[in-house]
C-alpha positions as CSV (number, residue, x, y, z in Angstrom):
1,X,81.4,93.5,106.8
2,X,82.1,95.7,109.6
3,X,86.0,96.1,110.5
4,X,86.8,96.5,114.2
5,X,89.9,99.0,115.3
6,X,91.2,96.0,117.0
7,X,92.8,94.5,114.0
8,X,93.8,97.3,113.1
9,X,98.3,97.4,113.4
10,X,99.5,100.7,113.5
11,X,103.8,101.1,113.0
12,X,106.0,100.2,115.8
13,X,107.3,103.9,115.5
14,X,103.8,105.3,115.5
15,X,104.0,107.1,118.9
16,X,107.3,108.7,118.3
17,X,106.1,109.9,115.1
18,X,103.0,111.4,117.0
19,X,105.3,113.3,119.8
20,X,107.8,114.4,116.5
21,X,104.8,115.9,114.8
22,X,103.1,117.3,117.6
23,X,100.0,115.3,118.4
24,X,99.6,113.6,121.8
25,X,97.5,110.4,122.4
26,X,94.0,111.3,124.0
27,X,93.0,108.4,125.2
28,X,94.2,105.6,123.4
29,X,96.7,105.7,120.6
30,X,94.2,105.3,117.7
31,X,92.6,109.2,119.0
32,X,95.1,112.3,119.1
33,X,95.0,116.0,119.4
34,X,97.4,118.5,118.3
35,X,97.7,121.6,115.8
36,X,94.5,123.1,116.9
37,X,92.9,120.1,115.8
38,X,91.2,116.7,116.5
39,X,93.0,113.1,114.8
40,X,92.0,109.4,115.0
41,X,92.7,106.4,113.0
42,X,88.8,104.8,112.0
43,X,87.8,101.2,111.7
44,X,89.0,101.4,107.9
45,X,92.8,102.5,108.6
46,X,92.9,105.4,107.8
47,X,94.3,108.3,109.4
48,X,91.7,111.4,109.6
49,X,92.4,115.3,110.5
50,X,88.8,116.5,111.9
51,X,87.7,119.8,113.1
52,X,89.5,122.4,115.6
53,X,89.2,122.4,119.4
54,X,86.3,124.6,119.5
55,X,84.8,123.1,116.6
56,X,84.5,119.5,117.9
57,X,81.7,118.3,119.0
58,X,82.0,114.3,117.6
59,X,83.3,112.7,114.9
60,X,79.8,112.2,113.3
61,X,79.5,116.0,112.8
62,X,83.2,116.7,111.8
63,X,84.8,118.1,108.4
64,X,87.3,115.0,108.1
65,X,90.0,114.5,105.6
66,X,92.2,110.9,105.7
67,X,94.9,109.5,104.0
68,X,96.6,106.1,104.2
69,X,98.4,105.2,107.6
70,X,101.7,106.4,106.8
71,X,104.4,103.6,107.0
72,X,107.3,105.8,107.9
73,X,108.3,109.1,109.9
74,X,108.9,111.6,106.5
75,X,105.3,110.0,105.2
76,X,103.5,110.6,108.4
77,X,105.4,114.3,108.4
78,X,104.3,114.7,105.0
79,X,100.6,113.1,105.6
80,X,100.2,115.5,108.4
81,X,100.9,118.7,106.4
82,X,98.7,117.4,103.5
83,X,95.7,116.8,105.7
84,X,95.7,120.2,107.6
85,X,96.3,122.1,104.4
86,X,93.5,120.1,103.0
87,X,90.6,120.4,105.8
88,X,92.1,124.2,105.8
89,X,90.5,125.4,102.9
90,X,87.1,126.4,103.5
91,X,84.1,124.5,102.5
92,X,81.9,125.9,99.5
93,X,77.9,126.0,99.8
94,X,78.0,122.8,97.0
95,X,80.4,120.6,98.8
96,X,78.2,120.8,102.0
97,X,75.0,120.6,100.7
């Protein structure tokens, strides 16, 4: 069954937690930028860190980490930490093979 980002209901709050944290919509609200790096929410709701700015190409060919949509601002302040400090540590020649 294929989920479309449509249904998807993100918090009222959601775009003053983006400006609080730093990211900025880029495009739409479900596709951000800010830290140095690439965000989106995907069909699945979840919330995904990818690569840096001068790593991005697409999504398809990004290092992503998620997490859960955060359902309030100290989650989605605390989600946003977790995922940078998680895509932040490199990749080893067995996870990428």
């Amino acid at each position: 069954m294929k989920v479309m980002i449509a249904n998807i209901k993100l918090p009222k709050q959601w775009a003053n937690w983006c400006a609080d944290s730093g990211l900025r919509f880029n495009g739409s609200e479900f596709y951000l930028k800010g830290k140095g790096r690439h965000w989106r929410v995907n069909c699945y709701a979840e919330f995904e860190c990818g690569d840096t700015y001068e790593e991005f190409d697409r999504w398809a060919l990004s290092r992503i980490e998620y997490a859960p949509i955060p359902q309030s601002r100290a989650e989605f302040r605390q989600t946003v930490k977790d995922l940078i400090a998680r895509i932040s540590v490199p990749e080893t020649e067995e996870e990428s093979e």
